[in-house]
N, CA, C and O atoms as a DFTB+ gen file, in Angstrom:
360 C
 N C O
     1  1     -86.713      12.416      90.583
     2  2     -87.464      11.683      91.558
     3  2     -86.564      11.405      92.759
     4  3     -85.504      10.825      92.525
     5  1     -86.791      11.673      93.747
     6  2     -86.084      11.641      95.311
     7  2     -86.962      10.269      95.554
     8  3     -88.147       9.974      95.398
     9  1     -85.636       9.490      96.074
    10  2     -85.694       8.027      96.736
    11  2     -85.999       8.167      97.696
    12  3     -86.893       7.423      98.099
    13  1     -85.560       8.972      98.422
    14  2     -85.350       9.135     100.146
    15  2     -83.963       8.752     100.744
    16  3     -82.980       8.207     100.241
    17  1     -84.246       9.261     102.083
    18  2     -82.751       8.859     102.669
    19  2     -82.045       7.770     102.003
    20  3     -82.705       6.942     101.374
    21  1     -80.680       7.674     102.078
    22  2     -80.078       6.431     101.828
    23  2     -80.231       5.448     102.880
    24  3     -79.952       5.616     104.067
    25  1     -80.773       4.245     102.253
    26  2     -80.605       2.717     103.328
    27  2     -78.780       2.366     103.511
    28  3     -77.920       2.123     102.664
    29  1     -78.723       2.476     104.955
    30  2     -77.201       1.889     105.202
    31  2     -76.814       0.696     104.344
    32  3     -77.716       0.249     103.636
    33  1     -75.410      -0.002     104.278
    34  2     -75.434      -1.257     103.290
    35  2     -75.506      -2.474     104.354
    36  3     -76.328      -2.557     105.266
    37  1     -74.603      -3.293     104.090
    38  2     -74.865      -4.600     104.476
    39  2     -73.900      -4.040     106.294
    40  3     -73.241      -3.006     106.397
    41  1     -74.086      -4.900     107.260
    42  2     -73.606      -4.553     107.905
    43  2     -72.048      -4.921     108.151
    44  3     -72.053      -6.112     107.840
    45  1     -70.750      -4.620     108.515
    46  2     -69.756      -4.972     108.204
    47  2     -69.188      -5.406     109.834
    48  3     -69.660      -4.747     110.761
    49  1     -68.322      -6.359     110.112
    50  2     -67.707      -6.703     111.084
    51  2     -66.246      -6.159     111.008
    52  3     -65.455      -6.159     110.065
    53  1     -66.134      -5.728     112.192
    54  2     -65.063      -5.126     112.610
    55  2     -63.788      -6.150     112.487
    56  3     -63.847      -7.369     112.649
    57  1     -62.660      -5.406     112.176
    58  2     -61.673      -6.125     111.989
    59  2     -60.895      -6.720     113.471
    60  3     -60.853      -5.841     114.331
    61  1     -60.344      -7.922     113.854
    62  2     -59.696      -8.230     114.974
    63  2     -60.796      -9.432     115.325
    64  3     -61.720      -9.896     114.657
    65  1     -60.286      -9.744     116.698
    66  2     -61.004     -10.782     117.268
    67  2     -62.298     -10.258     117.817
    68  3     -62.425      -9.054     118.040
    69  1     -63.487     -11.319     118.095
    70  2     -64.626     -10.682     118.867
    71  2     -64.567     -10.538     120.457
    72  3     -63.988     -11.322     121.209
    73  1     -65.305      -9.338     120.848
    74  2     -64.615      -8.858     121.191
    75  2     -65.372      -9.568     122.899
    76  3     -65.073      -9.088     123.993
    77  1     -66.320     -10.720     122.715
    78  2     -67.088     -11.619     123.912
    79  2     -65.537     -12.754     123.900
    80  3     -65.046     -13.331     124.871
    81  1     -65.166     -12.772     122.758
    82  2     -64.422     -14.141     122.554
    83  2     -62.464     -14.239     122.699
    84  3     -61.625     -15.136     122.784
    85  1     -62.481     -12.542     122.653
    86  2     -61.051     -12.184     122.881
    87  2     -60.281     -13.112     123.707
    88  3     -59.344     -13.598     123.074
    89  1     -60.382     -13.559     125.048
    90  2     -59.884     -14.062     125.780
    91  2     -60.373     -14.226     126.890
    92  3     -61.109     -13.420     127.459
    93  1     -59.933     -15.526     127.402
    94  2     -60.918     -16.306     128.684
    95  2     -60.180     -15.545     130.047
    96  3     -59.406     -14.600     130.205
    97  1     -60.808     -16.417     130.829
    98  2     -60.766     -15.591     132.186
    99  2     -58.969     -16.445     132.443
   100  3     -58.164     -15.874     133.179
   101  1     -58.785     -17.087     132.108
   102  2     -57.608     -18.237     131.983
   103  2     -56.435     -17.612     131.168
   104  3     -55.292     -18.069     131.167
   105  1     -56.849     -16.511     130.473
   106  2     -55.973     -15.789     129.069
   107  2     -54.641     -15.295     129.431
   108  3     -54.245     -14.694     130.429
   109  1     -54.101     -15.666     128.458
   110  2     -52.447     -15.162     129.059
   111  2     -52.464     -13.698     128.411
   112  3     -51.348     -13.184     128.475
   113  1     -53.474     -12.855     127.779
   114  2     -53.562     -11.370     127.938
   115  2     -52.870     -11.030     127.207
   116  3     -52.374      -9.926     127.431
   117  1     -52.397     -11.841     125.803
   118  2     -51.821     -11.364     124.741
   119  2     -52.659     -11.480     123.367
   120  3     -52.128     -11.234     122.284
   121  1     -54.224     -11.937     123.513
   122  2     -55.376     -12.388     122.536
   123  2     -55.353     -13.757     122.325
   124  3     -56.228     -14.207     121.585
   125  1     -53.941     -15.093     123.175
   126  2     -54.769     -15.676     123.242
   127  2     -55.366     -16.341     124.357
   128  3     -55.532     -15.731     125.413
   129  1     -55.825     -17.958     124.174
   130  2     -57.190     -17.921     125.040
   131  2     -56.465     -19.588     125.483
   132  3     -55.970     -20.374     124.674
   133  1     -56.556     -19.732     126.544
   134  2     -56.320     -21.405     127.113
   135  2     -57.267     -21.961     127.058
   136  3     -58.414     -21.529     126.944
   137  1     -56.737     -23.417     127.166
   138  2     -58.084     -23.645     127.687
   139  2     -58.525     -24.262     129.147
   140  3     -57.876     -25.172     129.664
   141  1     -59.604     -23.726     129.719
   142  2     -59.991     -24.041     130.860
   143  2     -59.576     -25.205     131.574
   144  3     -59.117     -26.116     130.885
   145  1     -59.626     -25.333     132.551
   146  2     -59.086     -26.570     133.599
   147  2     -60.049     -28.063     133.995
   148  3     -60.642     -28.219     135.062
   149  1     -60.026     -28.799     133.153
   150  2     -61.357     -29.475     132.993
   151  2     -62.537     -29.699     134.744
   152  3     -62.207     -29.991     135.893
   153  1     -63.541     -29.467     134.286
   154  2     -64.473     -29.999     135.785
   155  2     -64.749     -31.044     136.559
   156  3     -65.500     -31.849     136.008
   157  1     -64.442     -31.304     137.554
   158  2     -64.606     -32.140     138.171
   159  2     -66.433     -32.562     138.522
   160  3     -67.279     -31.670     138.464
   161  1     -66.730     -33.715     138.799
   162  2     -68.194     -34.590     138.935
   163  2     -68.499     -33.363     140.138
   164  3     -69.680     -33.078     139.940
   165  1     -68.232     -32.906     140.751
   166  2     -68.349     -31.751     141.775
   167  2     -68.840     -30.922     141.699
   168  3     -69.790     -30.450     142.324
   169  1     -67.789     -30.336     140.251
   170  2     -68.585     -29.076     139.566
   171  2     -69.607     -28.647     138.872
   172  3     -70.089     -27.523     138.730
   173  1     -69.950     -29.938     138.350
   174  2     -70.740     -30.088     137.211
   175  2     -72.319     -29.669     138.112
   176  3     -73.125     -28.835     137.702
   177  1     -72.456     -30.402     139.270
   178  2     -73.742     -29.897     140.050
   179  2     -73.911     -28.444     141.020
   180  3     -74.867     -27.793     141.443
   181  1     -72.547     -28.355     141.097
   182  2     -72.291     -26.955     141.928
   183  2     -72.810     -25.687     141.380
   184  3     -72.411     -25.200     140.323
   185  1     -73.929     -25.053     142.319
   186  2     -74.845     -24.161     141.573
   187  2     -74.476     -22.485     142.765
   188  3     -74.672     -22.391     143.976
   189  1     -74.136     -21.841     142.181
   190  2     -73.659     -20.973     143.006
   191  2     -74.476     -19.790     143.573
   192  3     -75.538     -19.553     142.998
   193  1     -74.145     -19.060     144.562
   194  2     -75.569     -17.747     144.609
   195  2     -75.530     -17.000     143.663
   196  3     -76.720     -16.758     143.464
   197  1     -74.904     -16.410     142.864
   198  2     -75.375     -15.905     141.563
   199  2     -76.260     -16.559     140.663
   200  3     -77.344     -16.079     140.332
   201  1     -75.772     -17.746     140.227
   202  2     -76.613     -18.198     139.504
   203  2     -78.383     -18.762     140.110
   204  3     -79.362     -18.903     139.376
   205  1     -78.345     -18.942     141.298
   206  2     -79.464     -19.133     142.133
   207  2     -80.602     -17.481     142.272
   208  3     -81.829     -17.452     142.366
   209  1     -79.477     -16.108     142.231
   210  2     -80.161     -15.359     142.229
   211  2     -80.404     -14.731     141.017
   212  3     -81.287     -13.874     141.049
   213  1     -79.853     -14.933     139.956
   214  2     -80.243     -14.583     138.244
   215  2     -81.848     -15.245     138.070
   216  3     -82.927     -14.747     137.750
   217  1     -81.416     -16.588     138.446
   218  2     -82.639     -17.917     138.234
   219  2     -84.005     -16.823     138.909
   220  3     -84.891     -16.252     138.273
   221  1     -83.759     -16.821     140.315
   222  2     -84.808     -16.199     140.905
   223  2     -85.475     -15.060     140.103
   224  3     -86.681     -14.845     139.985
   225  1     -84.631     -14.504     139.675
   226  2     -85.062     -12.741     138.787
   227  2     -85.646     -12.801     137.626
   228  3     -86.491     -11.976     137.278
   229  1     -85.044     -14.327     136.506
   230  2     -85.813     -14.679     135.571
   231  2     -87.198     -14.893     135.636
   232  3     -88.042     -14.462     134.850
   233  1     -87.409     -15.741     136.841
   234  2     -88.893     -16.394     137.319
   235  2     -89.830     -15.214     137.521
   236  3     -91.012     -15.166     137.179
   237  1     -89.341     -14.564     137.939
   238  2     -89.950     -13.176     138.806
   239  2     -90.403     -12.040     137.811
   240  3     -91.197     -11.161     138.147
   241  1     -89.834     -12.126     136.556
   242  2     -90.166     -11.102     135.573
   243  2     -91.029     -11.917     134.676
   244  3     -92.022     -11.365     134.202
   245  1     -90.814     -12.991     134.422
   246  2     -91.807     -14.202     133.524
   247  2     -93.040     -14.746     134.298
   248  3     -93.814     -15.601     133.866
   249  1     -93.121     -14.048     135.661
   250  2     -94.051     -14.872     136.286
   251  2     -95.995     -13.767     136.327
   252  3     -96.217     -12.564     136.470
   253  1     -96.697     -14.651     136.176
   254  2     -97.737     -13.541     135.877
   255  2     -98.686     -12.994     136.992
   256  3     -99.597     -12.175     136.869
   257  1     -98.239     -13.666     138.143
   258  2     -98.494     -12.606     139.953
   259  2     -97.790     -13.451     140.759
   260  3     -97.245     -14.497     140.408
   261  1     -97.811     -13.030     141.714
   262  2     -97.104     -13.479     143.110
   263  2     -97.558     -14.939     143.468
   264  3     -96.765     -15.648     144.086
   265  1     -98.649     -15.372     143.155
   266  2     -98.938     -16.951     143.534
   267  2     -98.163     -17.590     142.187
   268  3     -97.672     -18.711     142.315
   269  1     -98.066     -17.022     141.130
   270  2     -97.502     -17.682     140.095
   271  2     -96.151     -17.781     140.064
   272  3     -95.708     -18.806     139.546
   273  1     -95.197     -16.798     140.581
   274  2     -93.801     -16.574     140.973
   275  2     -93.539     -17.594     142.342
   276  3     -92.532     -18.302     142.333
   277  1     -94.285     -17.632     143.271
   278  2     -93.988     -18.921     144.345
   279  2     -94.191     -20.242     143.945
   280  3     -93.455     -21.053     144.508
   281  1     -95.235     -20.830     142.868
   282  2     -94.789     -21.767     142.649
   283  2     -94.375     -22.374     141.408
   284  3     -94.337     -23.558     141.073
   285  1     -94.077     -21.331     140.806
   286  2     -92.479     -21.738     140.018
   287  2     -90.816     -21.500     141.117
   288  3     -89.814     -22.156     141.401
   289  1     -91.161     -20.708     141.288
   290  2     -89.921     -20.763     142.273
   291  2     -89.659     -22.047     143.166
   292  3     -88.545     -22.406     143.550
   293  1     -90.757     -22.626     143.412
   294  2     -90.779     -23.838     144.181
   295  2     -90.628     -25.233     143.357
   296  3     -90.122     -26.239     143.855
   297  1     -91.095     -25.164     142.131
   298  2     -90.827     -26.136     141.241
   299  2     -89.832     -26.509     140.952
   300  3     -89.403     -27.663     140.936
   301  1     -89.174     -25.194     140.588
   302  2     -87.633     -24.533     140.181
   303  2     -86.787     -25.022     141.749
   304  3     -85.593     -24.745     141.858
   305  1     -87.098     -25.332     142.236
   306  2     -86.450     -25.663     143.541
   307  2     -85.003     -24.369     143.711
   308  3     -83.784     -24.484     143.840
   309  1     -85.886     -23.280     143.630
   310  2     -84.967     -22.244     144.110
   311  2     -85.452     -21.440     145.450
   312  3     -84.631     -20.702     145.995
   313  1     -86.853     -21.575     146.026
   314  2     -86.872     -21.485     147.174
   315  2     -86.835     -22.383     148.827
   316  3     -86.409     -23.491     148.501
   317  1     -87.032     -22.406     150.104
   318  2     -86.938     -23.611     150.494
   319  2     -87.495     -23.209     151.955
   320  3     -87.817     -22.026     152.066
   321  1     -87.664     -24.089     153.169
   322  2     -87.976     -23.526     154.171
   323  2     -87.050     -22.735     155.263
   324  3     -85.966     -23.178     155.642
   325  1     -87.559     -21.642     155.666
   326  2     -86.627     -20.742     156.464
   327  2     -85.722     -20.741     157.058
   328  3     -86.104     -21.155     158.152
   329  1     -84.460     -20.507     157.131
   330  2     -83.432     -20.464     157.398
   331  2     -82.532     -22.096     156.403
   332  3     -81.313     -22.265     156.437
   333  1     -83.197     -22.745     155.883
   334  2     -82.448     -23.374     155.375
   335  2     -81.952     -23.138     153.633
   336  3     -82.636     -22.294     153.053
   337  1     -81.264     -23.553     153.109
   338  2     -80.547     -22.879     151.907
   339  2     -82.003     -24.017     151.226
   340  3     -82.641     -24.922     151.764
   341  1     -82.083     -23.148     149.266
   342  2     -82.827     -23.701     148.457
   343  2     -82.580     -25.066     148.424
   344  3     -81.412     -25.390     148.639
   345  1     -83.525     -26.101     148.172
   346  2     -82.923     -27.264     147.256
   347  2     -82.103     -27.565     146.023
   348  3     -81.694     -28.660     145.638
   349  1     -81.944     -26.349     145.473
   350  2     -81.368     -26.233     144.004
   351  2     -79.945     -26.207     144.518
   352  3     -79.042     -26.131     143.686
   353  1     -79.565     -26.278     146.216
   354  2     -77.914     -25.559     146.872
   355  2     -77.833     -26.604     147.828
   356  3     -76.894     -26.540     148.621
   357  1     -79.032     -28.038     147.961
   358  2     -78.485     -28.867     148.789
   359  2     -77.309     -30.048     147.923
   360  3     -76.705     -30.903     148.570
């Protein structure tokens, strides 16, 4: 009686560190990892154009037409009036 193909086994993790977790942007580039430079009350609200334009792209693929993408985007206080930066960047 034929089983069929073989089912792979359990899945196994690679030996070493992972490889998201290897080392920070801070890393002294020998595997290990510092730690970051704590944030200042500054940083903590500081929202940058990347992250303002990720935000935008999320909305925009989750959104279900163009009136529905403007006002989430507007909720989201990631758009704002012309020439001035979003509210999400005042």
């Amino acid at each position: 009686m034929n089983a069929g193909p073989a089912l792979p086994g359990p899945r196994r993790r690679h030996a070493g560190p992972h490889p998201e977790r290897a080392t920070s942007v801070t890393g002294t580039g020998d595997g290990t990892a510092e730690v970051p430079a704590q944030r200042t009350a500054a940083d903590v609200y500081r929202v940058t154009d990347e992250q303002v334009h990720r935000a935008r792209i999320a909305v925009a693929r989750n959104a279900t037409d163009s009136d529905d993408c403007r006002d989430l985007l507007d909720m989201l206080g990631l758009i704002g009036e012309a020439g001035e930066p979003p509210p999400v960047r005042r």
